[in-house]
KOLLO-122252 format. One line per field, with one value per residue (C-alpha): residue number from 1; residue in three letters; x negated, y, z. Coordinates in Angstrom, 1 decimal. Example, Ala and Ser with C-alpha at 12.3 -4.5 7.8 and 13.67 -1.06 7.14 Angstrom:
<nodes>
seq	c(1 / 2) .
type	c(Ala / Ser) .
px	c(-12.3 / -13.7) .
py	c(-4.5 / -1.1) .
pz	c(7.8 / 7.1) .
</nodes>
This chain:
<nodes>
seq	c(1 / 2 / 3 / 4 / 5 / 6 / 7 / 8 / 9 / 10 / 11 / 12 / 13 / 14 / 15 / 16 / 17 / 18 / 19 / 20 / 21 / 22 / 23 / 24 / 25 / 26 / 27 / 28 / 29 / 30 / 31 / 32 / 33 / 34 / 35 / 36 / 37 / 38 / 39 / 40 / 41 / 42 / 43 / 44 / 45 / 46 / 47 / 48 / 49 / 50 / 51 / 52 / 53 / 54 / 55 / 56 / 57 / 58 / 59 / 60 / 61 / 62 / 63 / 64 / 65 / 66 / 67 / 68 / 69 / 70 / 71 / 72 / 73 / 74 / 75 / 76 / 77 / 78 / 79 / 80 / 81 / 82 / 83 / 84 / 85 / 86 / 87 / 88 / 89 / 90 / 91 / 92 / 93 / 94 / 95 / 96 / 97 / 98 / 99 / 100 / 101 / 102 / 103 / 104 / 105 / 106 / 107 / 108 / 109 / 110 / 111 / 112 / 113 / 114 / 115 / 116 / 117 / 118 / 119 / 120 / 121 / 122 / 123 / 124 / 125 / 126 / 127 / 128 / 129 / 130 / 131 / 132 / 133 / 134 / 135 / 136 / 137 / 138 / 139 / 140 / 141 / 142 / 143 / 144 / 145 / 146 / 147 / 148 / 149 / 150 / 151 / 152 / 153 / 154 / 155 / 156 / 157 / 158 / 159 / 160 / 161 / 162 / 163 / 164 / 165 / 166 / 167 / 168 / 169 / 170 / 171 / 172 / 173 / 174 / 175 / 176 / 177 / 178 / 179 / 180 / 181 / 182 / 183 / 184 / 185 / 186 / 187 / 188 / 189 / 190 / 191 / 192 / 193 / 194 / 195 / 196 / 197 / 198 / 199 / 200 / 201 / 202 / 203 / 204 / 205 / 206 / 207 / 208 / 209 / 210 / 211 / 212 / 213 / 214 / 215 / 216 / 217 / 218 / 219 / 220 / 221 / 222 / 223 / 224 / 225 / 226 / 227 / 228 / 229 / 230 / 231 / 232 / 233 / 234 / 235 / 236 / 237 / 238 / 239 / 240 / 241 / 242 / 243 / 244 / 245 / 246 / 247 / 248 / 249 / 250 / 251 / 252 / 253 / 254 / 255 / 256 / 257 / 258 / 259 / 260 / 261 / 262 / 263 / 264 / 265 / 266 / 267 / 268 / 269 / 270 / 271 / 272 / 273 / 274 / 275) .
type	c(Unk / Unk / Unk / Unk / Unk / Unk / Unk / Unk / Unk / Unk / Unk / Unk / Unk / Unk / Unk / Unk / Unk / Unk / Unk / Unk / Unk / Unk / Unk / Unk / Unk / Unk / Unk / Unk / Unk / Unk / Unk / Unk / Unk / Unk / Unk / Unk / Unk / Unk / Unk / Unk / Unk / Unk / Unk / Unk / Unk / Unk / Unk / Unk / Unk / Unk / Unk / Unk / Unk / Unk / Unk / Unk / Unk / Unk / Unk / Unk / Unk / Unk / Unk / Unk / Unk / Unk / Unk / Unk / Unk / Unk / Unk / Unk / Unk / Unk / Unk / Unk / Unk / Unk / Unk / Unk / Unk / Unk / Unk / Unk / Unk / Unk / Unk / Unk / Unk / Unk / Unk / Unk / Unk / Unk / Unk / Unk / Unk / Unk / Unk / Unk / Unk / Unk / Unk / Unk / Unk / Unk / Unk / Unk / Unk / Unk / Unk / Unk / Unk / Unk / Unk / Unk / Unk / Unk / Unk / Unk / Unk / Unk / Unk / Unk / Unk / Unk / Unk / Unk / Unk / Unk / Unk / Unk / Unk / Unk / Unk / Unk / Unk / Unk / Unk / Unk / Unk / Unk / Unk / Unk / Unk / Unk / Unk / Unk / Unk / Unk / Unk / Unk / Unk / Unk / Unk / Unk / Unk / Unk / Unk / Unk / Unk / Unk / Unk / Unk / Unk / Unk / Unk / Unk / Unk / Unk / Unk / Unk / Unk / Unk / Unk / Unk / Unk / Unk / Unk / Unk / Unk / Unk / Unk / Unk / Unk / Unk / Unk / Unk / Unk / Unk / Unk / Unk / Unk / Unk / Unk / Unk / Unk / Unk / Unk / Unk / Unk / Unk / Unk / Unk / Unk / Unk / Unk / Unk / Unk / Unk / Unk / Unk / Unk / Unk / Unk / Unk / Unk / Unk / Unk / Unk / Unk / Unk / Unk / Unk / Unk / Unk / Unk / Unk / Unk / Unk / Unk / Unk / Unk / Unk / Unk / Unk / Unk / Unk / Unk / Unk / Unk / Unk / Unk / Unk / Unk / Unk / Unk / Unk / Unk / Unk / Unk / Unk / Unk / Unk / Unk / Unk / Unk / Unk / Unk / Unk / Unk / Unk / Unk / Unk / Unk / Unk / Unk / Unk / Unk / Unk / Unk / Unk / Unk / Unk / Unk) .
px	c(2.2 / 2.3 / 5.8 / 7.8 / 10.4 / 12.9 / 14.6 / 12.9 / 10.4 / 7.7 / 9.2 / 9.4 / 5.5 / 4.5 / 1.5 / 0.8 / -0.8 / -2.9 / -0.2 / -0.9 / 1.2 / 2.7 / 4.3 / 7.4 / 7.0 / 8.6 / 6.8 / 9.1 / 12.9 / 13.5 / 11.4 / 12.7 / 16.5 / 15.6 / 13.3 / 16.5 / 19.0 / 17.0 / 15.9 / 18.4 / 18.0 / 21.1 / 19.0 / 17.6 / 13.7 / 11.4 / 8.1 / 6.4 / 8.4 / 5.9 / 7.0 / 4.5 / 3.8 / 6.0 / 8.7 / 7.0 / 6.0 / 2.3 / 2.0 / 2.8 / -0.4 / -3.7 / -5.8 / -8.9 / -11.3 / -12.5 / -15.9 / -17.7 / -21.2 / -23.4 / -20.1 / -19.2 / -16.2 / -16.5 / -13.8 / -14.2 / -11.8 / -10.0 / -10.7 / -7.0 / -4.7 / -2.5 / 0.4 / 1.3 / 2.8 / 6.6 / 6.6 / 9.7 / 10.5 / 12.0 / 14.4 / 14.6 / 17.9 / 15.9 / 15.9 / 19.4 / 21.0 / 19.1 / 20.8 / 24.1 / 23.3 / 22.1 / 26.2 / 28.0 / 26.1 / 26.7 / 30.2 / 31.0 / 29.2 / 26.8 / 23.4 / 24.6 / 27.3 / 25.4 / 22.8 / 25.3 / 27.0 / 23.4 / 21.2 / 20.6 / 17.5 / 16.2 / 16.6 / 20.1 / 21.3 / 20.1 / 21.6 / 25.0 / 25.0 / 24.5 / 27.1 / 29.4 / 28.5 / 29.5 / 32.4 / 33.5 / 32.5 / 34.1 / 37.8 / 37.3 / 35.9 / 39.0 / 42.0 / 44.3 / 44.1 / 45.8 / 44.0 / 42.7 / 42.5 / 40.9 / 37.9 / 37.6 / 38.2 / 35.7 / 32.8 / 33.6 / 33.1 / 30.4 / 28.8 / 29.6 / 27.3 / 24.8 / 24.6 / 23.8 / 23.7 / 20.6 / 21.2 / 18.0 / 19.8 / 19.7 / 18.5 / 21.1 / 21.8 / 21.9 / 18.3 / 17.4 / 18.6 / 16.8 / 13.4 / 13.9 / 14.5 / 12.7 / 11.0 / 13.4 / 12.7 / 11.9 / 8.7 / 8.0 / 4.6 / 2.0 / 0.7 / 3.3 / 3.1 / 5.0 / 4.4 / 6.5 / 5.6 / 5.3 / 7.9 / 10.1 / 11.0 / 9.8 / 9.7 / 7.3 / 6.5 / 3.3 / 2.1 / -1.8 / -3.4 / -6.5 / -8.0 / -8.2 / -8.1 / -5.4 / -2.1 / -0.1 / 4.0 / 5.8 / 9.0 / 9.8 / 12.7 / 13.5 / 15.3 / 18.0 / 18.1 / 16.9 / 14.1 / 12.2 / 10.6 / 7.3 / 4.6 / 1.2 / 2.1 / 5.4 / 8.9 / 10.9 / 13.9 / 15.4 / 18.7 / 20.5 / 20.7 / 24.4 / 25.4 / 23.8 / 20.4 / 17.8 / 19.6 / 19.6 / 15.9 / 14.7 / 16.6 / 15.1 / 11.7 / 12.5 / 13.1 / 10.3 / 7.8 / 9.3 / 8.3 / 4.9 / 1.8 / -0.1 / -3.1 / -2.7 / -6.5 / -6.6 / -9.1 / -11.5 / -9.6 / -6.9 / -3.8 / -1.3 / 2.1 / 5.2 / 7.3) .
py	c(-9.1 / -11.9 / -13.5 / -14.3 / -16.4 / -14.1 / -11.6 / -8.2 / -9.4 / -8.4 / -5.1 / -3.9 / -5.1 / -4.0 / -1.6 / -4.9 / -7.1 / -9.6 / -10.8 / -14.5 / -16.9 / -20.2 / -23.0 / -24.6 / -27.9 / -30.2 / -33.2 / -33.2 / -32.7 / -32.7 / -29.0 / -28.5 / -28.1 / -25.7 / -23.5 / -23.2 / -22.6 / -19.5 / -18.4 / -15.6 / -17.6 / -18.9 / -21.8 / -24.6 / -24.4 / -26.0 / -27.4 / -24.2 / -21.7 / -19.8 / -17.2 / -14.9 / -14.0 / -11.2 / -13.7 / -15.8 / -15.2 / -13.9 / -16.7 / -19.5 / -18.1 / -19.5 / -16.8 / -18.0 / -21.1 / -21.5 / -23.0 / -23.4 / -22.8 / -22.9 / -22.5 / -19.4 / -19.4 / -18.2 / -17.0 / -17.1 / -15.4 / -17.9 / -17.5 / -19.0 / -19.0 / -21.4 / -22.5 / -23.9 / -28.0 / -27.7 / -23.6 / -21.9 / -19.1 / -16.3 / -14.1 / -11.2 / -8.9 / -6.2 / -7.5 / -8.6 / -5.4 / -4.2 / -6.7 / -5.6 / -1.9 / -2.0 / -4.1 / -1.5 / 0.9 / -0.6 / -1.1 / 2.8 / 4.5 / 3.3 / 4.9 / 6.0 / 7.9 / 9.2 / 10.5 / 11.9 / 13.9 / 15.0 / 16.1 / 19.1 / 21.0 / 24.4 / 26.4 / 24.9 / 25.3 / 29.1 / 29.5 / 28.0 / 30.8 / 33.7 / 32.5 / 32.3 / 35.6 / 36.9 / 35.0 / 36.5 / 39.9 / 39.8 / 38.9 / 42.0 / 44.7 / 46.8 / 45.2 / 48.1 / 46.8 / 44.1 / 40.3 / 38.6 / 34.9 / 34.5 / 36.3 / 34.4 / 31.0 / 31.9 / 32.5 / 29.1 / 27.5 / 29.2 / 28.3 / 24.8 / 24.6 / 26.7 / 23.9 / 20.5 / 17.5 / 15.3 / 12.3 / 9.5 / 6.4 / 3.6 / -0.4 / -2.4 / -4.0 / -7.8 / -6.6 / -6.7 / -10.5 / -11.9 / -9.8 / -11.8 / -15.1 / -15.1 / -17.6 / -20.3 / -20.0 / -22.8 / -22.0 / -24.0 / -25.2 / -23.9 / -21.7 / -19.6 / -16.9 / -14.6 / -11.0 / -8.4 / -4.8 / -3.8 / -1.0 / -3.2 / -1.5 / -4.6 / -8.8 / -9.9 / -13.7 / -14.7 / -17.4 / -17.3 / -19.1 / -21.2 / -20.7 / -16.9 / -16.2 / -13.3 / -13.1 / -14.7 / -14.5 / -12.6 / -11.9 / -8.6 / -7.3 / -3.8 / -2.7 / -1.9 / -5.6 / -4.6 / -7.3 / -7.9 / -11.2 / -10.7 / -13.0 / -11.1 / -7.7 / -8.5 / -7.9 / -11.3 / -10.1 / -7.6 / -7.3 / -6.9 / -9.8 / -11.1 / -12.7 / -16.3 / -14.5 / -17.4 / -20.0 / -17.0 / -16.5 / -19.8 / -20.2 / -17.3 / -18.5 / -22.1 / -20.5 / -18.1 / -21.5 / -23.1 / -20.2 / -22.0 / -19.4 / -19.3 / -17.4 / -15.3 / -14.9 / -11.0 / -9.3 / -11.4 / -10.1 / -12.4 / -11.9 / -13.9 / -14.1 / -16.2 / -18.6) .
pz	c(5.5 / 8.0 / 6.7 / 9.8 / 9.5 / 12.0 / 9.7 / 9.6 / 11.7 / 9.0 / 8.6 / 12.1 / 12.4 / 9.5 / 11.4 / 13.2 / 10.5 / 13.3 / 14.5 / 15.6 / 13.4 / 14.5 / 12.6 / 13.6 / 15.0 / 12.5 / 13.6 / 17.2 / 16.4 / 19.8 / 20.0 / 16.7 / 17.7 / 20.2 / 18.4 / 15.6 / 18.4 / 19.8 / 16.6 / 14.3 / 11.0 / 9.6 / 7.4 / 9.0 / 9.4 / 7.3 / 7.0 / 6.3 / 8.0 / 10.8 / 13.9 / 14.9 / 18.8 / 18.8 / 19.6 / 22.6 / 26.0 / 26.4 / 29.0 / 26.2 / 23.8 / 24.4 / 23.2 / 24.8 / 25.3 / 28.7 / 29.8 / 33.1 / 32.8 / 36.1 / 38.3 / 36.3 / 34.1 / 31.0 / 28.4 / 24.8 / 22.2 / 20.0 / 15.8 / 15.8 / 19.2 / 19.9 / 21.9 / 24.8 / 24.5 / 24.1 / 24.0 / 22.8 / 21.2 / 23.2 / 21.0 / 23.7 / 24.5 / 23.0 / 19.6 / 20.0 / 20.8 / 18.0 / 15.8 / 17.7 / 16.8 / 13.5 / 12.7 / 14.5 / 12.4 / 9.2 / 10.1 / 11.0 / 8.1 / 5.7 / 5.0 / 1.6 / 3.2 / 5.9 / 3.8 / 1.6 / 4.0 / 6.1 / 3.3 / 2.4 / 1.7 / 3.2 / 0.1 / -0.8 / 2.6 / 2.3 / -1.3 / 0.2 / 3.1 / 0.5 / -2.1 / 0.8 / 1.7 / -1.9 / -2.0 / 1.3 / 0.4 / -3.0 / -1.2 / 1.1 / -1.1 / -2.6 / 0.1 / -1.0 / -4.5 / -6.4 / -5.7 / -8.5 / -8.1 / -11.1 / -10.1 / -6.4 / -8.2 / -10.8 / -8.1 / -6.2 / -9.0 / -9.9 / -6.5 / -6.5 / -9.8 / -8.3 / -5.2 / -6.7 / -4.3 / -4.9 / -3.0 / -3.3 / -4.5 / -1.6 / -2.3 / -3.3 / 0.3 / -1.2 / -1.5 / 2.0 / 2.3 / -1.0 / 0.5 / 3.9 / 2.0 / -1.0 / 0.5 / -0.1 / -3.6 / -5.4 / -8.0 / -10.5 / -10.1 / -7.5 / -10.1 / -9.0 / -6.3 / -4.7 / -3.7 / -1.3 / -1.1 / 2.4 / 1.6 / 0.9 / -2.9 / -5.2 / -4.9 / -7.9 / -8.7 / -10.7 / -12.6 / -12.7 / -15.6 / -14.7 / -18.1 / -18.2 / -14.7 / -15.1 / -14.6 / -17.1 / -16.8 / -14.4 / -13.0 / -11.4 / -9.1 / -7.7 / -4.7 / -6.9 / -8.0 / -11.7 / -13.0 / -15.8 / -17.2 / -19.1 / -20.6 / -20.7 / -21.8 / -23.8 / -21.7 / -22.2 / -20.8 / -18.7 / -16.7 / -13.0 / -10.6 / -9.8 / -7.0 / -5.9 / -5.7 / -4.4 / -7.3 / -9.8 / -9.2 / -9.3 / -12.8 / -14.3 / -12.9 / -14.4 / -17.9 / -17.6 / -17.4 / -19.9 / -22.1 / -24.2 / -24.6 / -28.3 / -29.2 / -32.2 / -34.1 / -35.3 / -37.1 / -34.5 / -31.5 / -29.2 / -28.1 / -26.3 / -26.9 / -26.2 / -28.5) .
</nodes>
């Protein structure tokens, strides 16, 4: 994970993990401005906010070192490329319309609804066909004799039981924006770490403790929003992220710290737990 500051940058190059990584140029506000006015991100950018080469022109990289040896030029392969003096980012009209497509999308029918209405498995599909059949045969079978409802309304009910809808429950789409942005974050102390899983299904911050060299405290989120705070092996806490997610975070993470560590003595083992 190379953590590009353009939203769902990471994501979209997640099979691409040598991308080359550049930091914004906070030390010229000139550059500055127009790195944030080409840029999608809705924040301003910070010190240590980087954009990989996905989003500049292949002419603006210096990949290579170049030395003349006997007449003969000679390129070497940079351990770390670089960029051009006052390059800028280029956010291209192919990322763009993907933006465009992915709102119009989201605005038409939501994944949740579209996979409601497409899934269906091969054997419940085939089940569905053969209790239709039935049904279908069932209203046919005697039509000189007297119809009985009862009996037709009995079998679709009987096939709507027989046909349950498992539908994969979808990530809570505030999600999506706290996993782009988690980021801005504030952690207590640089202890602390932050981890993303490349599927984008968890966010998990750490606290490592010098003196064990383990993880100590943590605080874990799902993709449903879900977390829970624990100190060693002992859950703190537990509960479902509201709104105000980066400030909601960073207070949970503030009382999280302030939790103080003593070593219970017993039966000349150690444990750790929290007061």
């Amino acid at each position: 994970m190379r953590n590009c500051v353009v939203p769902k940058c990471d994501y979209k190059n997640k099979h691409n993990p040598k991308r080359a990584m550049f930091n914004v140029p906070i030390k010229d506000p000139d550059l500055l401005k127009q790195w944030q006015a080409v840029l999608p991100v809705r924040r301003p950018l910070k010190e240590f906010d980087r954009v990989c080469d996905q989003h500049f022109r292949e002419e603006d990289i210096l990949r290579y070192w170049e030395h003349t040896i006997n007449g003969t030029v000679e390129r070497m392969e940079r351990h770390k490329p670089a960029l051009k003096p006052n390059s800028v980012p280029v956010f291209g009209q192919t990322e763009e319309e993907d933006e465009e497509e992915q709102r119009r999308v989201e605005t038409v029918e939501t994944p949740r609804k579209r996979k409601e209405r497409n899934y269906r498995s091969p054997e419940k599909k085939m089940k569905l066909t053969e209790d239709q059949q039935a049904v279908e045969n069932l209203t046919i079978a005697e039509p000189t004799q007297a119809f009985d409802s009862s009996t037709v309304h009995l079998s679709i009910e009987n096939l709507e039981e027989s046909v349950p809808v498992q539908v994969e429950q979808l990530s809570h789409p505030d999600f999506d924006t706290l996993y782009d942005e988690v980021y801005e974050v504030e952690l207590p102390s640089t202890l602390w770490g932050i981890h993303r899983d490349v599927q984008r299904t968890f966010i998990a911050f750490t606290e490592f403790s010098k003196q064990t060299m383990n993880v100590r405290k943590y605080l874990f989120i799902d993709r449903y929003l879900q977390y829970r705070m624990a100190v060693g092996q002992r859950v703190m806490k537990r509960g479902t992220l509201s709104s105000g997610l980066i400030e909601s975070v960073t207070e949970l993470l503030s009382k999280l710290d302030e939790i103080k560590i003593r070593k219970v003595i017993i039966k000349g083992s150690s444990s750790i737990l929290g007061q």
